[in-house]
Steps between C-alpha positions, in 0.01 A plus 500: 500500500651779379359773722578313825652746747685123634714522223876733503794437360784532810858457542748473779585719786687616868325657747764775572469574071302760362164432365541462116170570391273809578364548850153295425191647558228297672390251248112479661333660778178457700290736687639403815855606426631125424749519229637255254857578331771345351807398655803596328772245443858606625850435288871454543403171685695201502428193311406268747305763701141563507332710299380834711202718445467813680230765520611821368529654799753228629220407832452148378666251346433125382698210395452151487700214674534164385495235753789391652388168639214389705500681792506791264285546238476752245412835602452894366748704707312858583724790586276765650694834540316728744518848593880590586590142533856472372465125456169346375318231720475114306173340503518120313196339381522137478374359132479156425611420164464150363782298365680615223320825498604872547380804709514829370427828600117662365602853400262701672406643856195568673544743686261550805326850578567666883395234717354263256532101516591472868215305586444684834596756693855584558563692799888569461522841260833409360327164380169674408722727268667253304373413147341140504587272114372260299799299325491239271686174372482301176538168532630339176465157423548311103437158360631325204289217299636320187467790213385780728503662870323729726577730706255701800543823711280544887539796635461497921445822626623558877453721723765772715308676782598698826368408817544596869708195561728522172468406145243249414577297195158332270704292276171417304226702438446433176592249230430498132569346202674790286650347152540159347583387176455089395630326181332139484435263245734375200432382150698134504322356134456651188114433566578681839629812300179447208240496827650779635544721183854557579430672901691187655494705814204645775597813601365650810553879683359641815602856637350684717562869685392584844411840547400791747116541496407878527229419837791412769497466833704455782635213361501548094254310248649301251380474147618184338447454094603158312544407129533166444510390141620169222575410167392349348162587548276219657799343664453423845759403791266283647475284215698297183478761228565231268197303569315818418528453153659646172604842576370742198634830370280687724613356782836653460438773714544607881173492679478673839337272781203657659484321814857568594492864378337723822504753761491497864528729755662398829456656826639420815301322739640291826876520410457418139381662232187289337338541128150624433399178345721142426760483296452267234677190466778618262829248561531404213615814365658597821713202599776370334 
């Protein structure tokens, strides 16, 4: 989806370096004050290192940290800078990643209004004055079958918040899927490659883009919009395309999926935040 506001191009960065891109406006806000903007990704960073991404005005960064064994699983490192602190304060949120997959780091920030997303009262004013986050991880995982792949993004929101006894980490408050791509099916005959019209493979997208809604809250509303589509048209995951039948010229053609293309809006409700209606049963776009 080419208008998703998911989507940047980034790449890598310290956090002592100069920003290398313009200081970024808020990408979205809602009438509460909650804002959604990009993080910027640092440079001069060594190979090995994580990549960084920084607000532009330096008070929080984000990077992602593979696991290191079991009793320490992957995690996003949060560097919250604030006030006249000469050092920022490290928050970890612990992501579990499954084998053979990767965490990165979502490129944008929510950042809370004055007092927002606590989730009570906070008595101690140095705490009640400190800005309150939404963070997020992608979690990366791939597939390969004979003549094809797949590979699936879920982004897990957490959440950073300031309370009277100290920070207060909500390592997930949300979790979607947020892009997948699958590659099945092959043509193995020359009757294979007649029935099929020459499209030996199913191909299969998803993407989706999560987004401020304009009626926040204390805690924001989400808006989340999929597009899920595959080609050739009539194809199904589900199902043996090639027991379909003989694929004709018309079929040739990428068909968008109705079922797995819709909108939600999430709000948060008892710690989590919960859809409007279901989401429908869509894995086999979104998993690998």
């Amino acid at each position: 989806m080419q208008r998703t506001v998911i989507r940047t191009v980034l790449s890598t960065l310290l956090l002592s370096a100069p920003l290398l891109a313009q200081a970024a406006a808020p990408v979205q806000q809602d009438a509460a004050g909650n804002r959604l903007e990009a993080l910027l990704l640092q440079g001069e960073q060594g190979a090995d290192d994580p990549e960084r991404y920084c607000t532009a005005d330096g008070q929080w960064c984000v990077r992602a940290l593979p696991a290191t064994g079991q009793d320490q699983p992957a995690a996003l490192e949060v560097a919250e800078r604030a006030g006249d602190d000469a050092e920022p304060k490290m928050r970890h949120v612990p992501i579990n990643v499954v084998d053979d997959g990767d965490l990165r780091v979502w490129p944008f920030i929510v950042r809370l209004a004055p007092g927002a997303g606590a989730g009570q009262t906070v008595a101690d004013p140095q705490q009640a004055t400190l800005q309150n986050v939404l963070v997020g991880g992608l979690l990366e995982a791939r597939a390969m079958y004979s003549g094809g792949g797949a590979s699936a993004s879920t982004l897990q929101l957490a959440r950073i918040r300031h309370l009277d006894g100290g920070i207060q980490v909500d390592a997930d408050v949300l979790s979607v899927a947020l892009s997948a791509n699958k590659m099945i099916r092959a043509c193995f005959s020359e009757r294979d490659f007649d029935q099929r019209a020459g499209a030996c493979h199913d191909e299969y997208s998803f993407d989706a883009e999560l987004a401020l809604a304009t009626e926040g809250q204390d805690m924001p509303v989400l808006r989340y919009r999929t597009e899920a589509s595959n080609y050739p048209a009539g194809v199904s995951p589900q199902r043996d395309s090639l027991a379909k039948g003989r694929l004709r010229k018309k079929d040739l053609r990428t068909e968008q999926d109705a079922e797995c293309s819709y909108t939600r809006t999430f709000r948060f409700t008892s710690g989590a935040y919960q859809p409007d209606q279901p989401l429908p049963e869509c894995s086999g776009y979104t998993e690998p």
